[in-house]
Each structure stands twice: as C-alpha cells, then as structure tokens.
C-alpha positions as CSV (number, residue, x, y, z in Angstrom):
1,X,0.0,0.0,0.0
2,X,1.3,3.5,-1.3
3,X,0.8,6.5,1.7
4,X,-0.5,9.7,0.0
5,X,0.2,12.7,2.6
6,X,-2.0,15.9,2.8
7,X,-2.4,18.3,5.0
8,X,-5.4,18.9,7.1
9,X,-6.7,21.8,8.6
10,X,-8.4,20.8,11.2
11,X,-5.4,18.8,12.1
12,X,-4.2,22.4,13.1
13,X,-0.9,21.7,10.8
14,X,-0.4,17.7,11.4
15,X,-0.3,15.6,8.4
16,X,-3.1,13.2,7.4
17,X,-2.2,9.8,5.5
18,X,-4.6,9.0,2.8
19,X,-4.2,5.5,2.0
20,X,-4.1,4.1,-1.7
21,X,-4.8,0.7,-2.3
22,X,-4.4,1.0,-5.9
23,X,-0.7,2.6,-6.3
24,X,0.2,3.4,-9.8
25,X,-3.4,4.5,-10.4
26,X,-4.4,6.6,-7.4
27,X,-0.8,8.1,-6.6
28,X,-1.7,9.6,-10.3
29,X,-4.3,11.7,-9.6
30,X,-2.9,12.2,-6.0
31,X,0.5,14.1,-6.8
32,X,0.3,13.1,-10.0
33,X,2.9,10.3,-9.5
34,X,4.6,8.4,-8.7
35,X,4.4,7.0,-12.8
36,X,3.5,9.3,-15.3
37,X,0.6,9.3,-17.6
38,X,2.1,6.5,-20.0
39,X,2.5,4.1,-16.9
40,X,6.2,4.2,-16.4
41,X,7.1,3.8,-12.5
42,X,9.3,5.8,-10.6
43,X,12.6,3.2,-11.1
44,X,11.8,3.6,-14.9
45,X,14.3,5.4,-17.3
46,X,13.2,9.1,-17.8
47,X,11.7,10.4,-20.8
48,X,13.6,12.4,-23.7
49,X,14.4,15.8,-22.8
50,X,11.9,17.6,-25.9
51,X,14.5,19.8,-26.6
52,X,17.2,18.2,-27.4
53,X,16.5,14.2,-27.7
54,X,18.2,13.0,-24.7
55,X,17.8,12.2,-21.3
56,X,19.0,15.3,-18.5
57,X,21.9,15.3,-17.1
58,X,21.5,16.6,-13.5
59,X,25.3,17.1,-12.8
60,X,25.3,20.0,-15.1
61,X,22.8,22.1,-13.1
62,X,24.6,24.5,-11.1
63,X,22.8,24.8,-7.6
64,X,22.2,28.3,-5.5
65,X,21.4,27.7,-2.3
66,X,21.6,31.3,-1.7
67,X,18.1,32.2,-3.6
68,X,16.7,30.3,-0.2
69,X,15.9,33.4,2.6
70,X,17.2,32.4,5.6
71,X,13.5,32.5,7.2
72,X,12.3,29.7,4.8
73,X,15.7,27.6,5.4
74,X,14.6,24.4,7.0
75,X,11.1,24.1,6.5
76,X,8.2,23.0,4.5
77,X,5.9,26.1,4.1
78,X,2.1,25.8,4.4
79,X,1.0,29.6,4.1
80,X,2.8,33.3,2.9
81,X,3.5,35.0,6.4
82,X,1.6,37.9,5.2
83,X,-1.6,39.7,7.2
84,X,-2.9,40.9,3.6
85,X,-6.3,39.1,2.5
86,X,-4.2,37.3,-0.5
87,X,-4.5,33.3,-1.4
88,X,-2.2,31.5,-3.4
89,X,-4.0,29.1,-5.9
90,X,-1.4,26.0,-6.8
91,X,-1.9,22.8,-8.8
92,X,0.5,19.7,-8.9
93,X,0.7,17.8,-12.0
94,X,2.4,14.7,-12.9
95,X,0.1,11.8,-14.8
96,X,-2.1,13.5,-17.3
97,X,-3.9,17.0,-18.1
98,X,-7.0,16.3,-17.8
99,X,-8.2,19.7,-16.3
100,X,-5.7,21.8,-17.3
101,X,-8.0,23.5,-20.3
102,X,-10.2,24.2,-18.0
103,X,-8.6,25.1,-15.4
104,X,-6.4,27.9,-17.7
105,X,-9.7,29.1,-19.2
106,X,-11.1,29.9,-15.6
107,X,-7.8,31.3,-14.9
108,X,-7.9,33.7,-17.5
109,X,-11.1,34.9,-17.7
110,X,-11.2,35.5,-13.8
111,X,-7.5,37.1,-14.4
112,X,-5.9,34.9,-11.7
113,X,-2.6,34.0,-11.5
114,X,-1.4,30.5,-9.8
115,X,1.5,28.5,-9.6
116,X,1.6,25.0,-11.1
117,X,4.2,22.4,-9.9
118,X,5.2,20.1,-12.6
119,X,7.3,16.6,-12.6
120,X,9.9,16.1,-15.4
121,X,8.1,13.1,-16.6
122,X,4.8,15.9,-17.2
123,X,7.0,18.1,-18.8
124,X,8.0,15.2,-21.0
125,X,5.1,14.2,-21.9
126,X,3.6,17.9,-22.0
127,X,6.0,20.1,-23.1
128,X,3.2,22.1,-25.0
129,X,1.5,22.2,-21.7
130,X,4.4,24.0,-20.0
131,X,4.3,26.6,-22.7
132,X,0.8,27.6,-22.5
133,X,1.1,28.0,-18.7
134,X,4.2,29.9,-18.7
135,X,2.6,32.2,-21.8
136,X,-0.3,32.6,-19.6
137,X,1.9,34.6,-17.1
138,X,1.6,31.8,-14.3
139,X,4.4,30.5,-12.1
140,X,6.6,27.1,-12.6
141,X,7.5,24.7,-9.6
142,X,9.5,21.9,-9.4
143,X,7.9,18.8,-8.4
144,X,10.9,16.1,-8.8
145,X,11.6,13.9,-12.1
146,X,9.5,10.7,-11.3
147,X,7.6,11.6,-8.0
148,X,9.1,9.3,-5.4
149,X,9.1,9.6,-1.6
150,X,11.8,11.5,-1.2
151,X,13.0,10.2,2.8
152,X,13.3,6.5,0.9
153,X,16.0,8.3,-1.0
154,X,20.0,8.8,-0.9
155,X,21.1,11.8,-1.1
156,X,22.6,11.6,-4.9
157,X,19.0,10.6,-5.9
158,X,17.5,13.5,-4.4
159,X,19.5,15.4,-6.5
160,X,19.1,14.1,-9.4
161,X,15.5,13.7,-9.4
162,X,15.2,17.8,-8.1
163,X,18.1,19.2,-10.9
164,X,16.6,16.4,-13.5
165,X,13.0,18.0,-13.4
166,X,14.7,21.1,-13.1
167,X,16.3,20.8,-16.3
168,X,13.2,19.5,-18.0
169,X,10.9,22.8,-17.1
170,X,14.2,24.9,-18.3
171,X,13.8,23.3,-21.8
172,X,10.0,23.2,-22.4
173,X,10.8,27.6,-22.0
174,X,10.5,28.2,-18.2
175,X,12.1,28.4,-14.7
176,X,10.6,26.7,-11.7
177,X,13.6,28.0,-9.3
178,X,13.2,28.7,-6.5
179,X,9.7,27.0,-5.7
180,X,9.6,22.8,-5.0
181,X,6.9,20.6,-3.4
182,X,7.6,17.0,-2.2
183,X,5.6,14.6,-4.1
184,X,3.2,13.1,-1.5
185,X,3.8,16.1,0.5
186,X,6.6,13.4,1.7
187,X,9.5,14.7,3.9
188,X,11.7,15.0,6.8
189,X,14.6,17.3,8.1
190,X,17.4,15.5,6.0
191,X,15.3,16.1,2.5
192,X,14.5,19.6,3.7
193,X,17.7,20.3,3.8
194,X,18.9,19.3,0.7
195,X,16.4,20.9,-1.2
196,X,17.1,24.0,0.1
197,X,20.9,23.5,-0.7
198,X,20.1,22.7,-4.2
199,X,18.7,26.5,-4.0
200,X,14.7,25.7,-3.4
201,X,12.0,26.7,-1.0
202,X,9.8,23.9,0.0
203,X,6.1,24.5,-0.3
204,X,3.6,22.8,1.0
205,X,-0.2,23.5,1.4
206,X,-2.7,24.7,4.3
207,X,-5.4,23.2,2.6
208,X,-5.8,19.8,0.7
209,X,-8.9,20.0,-1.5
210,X,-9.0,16.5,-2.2
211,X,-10.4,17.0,-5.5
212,X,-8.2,14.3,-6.5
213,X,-10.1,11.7,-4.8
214,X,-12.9,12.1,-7.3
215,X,-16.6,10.9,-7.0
216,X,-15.4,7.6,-6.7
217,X,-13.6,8.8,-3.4
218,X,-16.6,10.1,-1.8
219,X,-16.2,13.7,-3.4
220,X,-18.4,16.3,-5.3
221,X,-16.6,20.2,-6.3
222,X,-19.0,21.5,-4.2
223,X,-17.3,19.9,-1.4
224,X,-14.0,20.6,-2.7
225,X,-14.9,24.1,-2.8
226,X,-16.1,24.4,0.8
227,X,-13.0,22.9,1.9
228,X,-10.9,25.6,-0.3
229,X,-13.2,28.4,1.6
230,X,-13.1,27.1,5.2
231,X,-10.0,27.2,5.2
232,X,-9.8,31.0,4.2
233,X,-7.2,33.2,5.6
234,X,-4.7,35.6,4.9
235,X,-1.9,33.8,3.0
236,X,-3.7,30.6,2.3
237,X,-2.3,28.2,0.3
238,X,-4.2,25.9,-1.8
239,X,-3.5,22.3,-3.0
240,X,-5.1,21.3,-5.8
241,X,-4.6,18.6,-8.9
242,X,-4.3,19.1,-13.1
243,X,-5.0,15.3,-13.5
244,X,-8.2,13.3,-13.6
245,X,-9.3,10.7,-11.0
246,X,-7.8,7.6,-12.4
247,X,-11.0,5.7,-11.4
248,X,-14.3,7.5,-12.2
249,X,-12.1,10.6,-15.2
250,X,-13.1,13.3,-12.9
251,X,-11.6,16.3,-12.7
252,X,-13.4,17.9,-9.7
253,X,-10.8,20.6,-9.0
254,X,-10.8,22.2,-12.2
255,X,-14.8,21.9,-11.9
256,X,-14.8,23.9,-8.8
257,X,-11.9,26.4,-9.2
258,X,-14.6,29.1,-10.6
259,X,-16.8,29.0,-7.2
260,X,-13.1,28.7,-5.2
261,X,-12.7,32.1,-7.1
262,X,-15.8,34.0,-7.0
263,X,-16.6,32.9,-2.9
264,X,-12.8,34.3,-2.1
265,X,-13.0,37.2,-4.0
266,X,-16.7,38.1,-2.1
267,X,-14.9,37.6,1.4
268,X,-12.6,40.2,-0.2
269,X,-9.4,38.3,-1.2
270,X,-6.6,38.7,-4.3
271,X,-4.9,35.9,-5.8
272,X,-1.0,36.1,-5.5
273,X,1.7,33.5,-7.0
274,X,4.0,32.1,-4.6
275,X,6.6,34.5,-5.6
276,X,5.0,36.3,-2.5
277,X,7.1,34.0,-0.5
278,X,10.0,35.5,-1.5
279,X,9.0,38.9,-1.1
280,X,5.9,39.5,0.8
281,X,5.6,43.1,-0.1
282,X,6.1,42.6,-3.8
283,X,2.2,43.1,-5.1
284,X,2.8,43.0,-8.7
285,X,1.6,39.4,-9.4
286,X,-1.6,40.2,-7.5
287,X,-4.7,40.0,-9.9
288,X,-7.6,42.1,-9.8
289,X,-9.6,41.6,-6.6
C-alpha cells in the first residue's frame, strides 16, 4: 500500500495519511505520481528531454542555495507570512492534463494568477503544456523527475531527481527555481535540507482539496470548494490537482476552481503567485480583486 500525505486543517498543521490501495493509479491523480501518464514507474528510465532528444543530465545544473531566505531555510511552508487578505491558488501535475484547459480558461477569464508544480516526466510528456502556462503569465514549480518519496531516497538521488525535473521545465521555456513541493507532500529534516541546498524553497499547502479523490472517493466540487473556503485566511495556500481521477475521469478541482474564485474574491481576497514568498511586499503578481 502506497501513503498519500495531505495536510489537514483541522489537524491544526499535522499531516493526514490518505491511504491508496491501488498505487500506480491513485498516486496519479494524488501528486500526480509516482508513474507518469504512459505508466512508467518511478525506477523507470526518464523520458527524452523535448529539446534536445536526450535524457538530462542533473550534474550539469549548477545549484544556489543562496536564492533560499534564511527564514524559509529548513522548513516546509504551508501559508505566505503575510496579514494581507491574498490566497495563493497552486496545482500539482504529474500523470495526465486532464483539467488543465479548464482550469487555464477559468484562470484567464477571472484574471488569476497560480503556480503549477510540474514533474519532469509531465513536462515530457507535455511540453506544450508547459508553454501555454508559462505564456499565460503563471508561475513554474518543481515537483521532482518521477515523484518518489523522497526520505526512501539517498542523497545523490535526491539530486538528481530535483536538478533532472529542473532541467526538464528549463527546456520546455521556463524556470521553476526557487519553488519545490515534495511529491506526496513526503519529507523529513534531511530532505529539507537538501532541497534547500540545491537552491529551493519547499512548499507545502494549508489546505488539501481532495479533488483528487474524485466521485469515486466520496467527493463532489462542491465539497471541494467548501473545503478551499473554510480554510480561508490571509496567505492561504491551496493544493489542488491538473490530472483526472484515475477511477471515475473526474476532474473535480478544475470543476470547482470558478466557485473557489468568486466565494474568495466576495470575502474580499486577491490571488498572489508564490513569488510572494520571497517577497511578501512585492504586489505586482496580485490579480484584480
């Protein structure tokens, strides 16, 4: 049995396990991993880099662990330290892109900006999908190379799966540096520390939708929509998925992102990327509130 981790609310902060009993299928639409959407595990050879016909090499990535602020060094974020009325709207992709047509339109015609956290194995499989995101104006994350559980790792593997998506984003035309999110929302101290010393922040979530559980899983968007609002405060960061429910095709995240939008925007909230991590006062990625 695979462990999907998300973060709960209610917890006040403590992780929640979701179990999966059907790995490759539900880790899909869970982080979108950890195989990607032709079926390939995570112990499987990469995909062709798009641009160039080869498979990355992660040595040649130069690291800066200096674009890490000391305040974020060592820990796995779960909301912008800000006391502004400002979400932060983020998806994770890794298996297919099911909603992401939808979820751009709403996007644009709301005038929202978000932050999407791809695997390299998306990217390879996507590349075209990278580009219309990145055109759109939104921001690039890095979500690993083949969505493993990163404590199970070595340290070299770590690296290579970080610096291998890394280079995969760069050549589908954008940057995901400095952002990262652990696939599964996985980690401990040790991995912590090496992504920062690769030069990333680590980003987590305060709220789980759980849109990725699908009908199938006992969900519906309006559900998934309450649990985006309840959770409303300022600096609220919000997990959500690209890829469809593996069991039942739904895509209940993208269904309910336009009532996620219009209920924050009446309690009287802007959208931010998670640039605003870096610098809380910077407001030119807000959207119109």
């Amino acid at each position: 049995m695979t462990t999907c981790v998300h973060e709960d609310p209610r917890t006040s902060g403590r992780s929640m396990a979701a179990p999966v009993d059907t790995p490759p299928a539900l880790s899909a639409a869970c982080g979108d991993g950890p195989g990607d959407s032709t079926g390939r595990g995570a112990g499987s050879a990469a995909p062709a880099s798009p641009s160039t016909g080869t498979t990355p090499t992660p040595e040649s990535t130069t690291a800066d662990p200096s674009a890490v602020p000391d305040h974020l060094r060592g820990k796995d974020v779960t909301e912008i330290p800000t006391v502004d009325r400002v979400v932060a709207l983020t998806f994770d992709a890794g298996a297919d892109s099911a909603g992401l047509p939808s979820i751009l339109r709403t996007l644009a015609d709301r005038q929202v900006p978000a932050t999407f956290f791809l695997t390299g194995q998306w990217v390879g499989s996507n590349p075209h999908g990278v580009a219309v995101i990145h055109a759109d104006g939104h921001r690039l994350g890095n979500h690993s190379m083949t969505h493993p559980h990163f404590p199970a790792l070595p340290d070299r593997a770590i690296r290579d799966e970080v610096q291998g998506a890394e280079q995969r984003i760069l050549a589908a035309g954008a940057d995901p540096r400095p952002l990262f999110r652990f696939p599964f929302g996985d980690r401990d101290e040790r991995t912590i520390a090496a992504v920062n010393d690769l030069g990333y922040v680590a980003v987590r979530w305060t709220v789980d939708t759980l849109g990725w559980k699908g009908t199938s899983g006992g969900m519906s968007a309006q559900e998934v929509a309450d649990r985006a609002v309840d959770a409303l405060r300022p600096g609220e960061i919000v997990l959500m998925h690209l890829g469809a429910n593996p069991d039942d095709g739904t895509t209940l995240d993208a269904d309910a992102l336009p009532d996620v939008i219009e209920r924050m925007r009446a309690a009287g909230y802007a959208f931010v990327t998670l640039d605003a991590l870096l610098s809380t006062g910077d407001r030119r990625r807000l959207a119109a509130g």
